[in-house]
N, C-alpha and C positions, 0 to 999 in steps of 0.2 A: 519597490522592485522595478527594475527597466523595464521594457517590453521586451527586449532580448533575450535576458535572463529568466522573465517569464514564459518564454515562448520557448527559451529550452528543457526548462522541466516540465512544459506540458507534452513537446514532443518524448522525452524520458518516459512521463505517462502512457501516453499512446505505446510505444514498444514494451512496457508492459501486462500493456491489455491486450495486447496480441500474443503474449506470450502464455498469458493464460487463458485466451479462448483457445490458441491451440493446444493445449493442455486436456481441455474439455470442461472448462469453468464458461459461466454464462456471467458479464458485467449487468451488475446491477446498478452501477451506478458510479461517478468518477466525482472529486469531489465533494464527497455528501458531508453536511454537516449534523454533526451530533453537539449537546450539551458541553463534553466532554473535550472534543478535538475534531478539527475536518479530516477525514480519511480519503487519502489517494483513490483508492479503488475498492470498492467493495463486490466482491464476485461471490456466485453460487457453483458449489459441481454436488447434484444429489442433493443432500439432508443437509450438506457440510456450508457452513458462511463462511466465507473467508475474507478480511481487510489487511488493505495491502497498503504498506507506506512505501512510496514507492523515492530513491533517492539517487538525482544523476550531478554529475561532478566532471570537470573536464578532466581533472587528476585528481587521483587520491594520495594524500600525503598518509602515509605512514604515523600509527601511533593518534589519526584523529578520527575517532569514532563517528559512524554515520548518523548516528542514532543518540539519544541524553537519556537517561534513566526515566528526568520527566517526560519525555517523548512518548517512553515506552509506555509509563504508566497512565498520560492519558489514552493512547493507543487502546488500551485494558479497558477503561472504564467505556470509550468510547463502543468497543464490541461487546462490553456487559448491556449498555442501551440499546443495542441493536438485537442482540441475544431476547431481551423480553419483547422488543415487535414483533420478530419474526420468527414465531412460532414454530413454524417447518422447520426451524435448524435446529437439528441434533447435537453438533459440535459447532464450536465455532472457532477459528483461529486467527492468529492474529499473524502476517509475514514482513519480512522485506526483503524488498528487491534493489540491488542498487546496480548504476551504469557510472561505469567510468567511461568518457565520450560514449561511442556507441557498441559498448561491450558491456552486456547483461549477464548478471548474476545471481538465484537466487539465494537466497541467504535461508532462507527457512525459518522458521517460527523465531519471534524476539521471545 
């Protein structure tokens, strides 16, 4: 991966994680790696965990999915491992957020 192209999906990240501390989510973590898959963002609000795949694109073409079935499903297993650490959480969910340049979207639970 370039530095470019790295440095834009990290800022893509950053504009998500502001989207959800204004929301009223607390970042636990950006990044993190599990067993299973590295997760974008992993945020807390309350009882609730929530990991965030977070995906930025300068355009979106039409008809190609952000996201792959195995994506989603390590995504799953990744917040099942996190689900037995962290006790506190009640629920856990799994989201995406994607940015076409700099215009966010959430998408809501995969």
């Amino acid at each position: 991966m370039t530095r470019e192209r790295s440095r834009f999906g990290a800022q893509g990240e950053l504009l998500a994680a502001a989207s959800y501390v204004l929301r009223g989510h607390r970042i636990l973590g950006r990044r993190v790696k599990t067993p299973a898959a590295e997760v974008d963002l992993v945020c807390r609000r309350g009882t609730r965990l929530v990991l965030v795949e977070v995906k930025r694109r300068r355009s979106a073409p039409r008809g190609v999915p952000w996201v792959t079935v195995e994506q989603t499903d390590r995504l799953y297993a990744a917040a099942e491992w996190l689900r037995r650490r962290e006790r506190w959480a009640q629920v856990v969910g799994v989201e995406l957020v994607t940015i076409e340049g700099w215009r966010l979207r959430h998408r809501g639970s995969l």
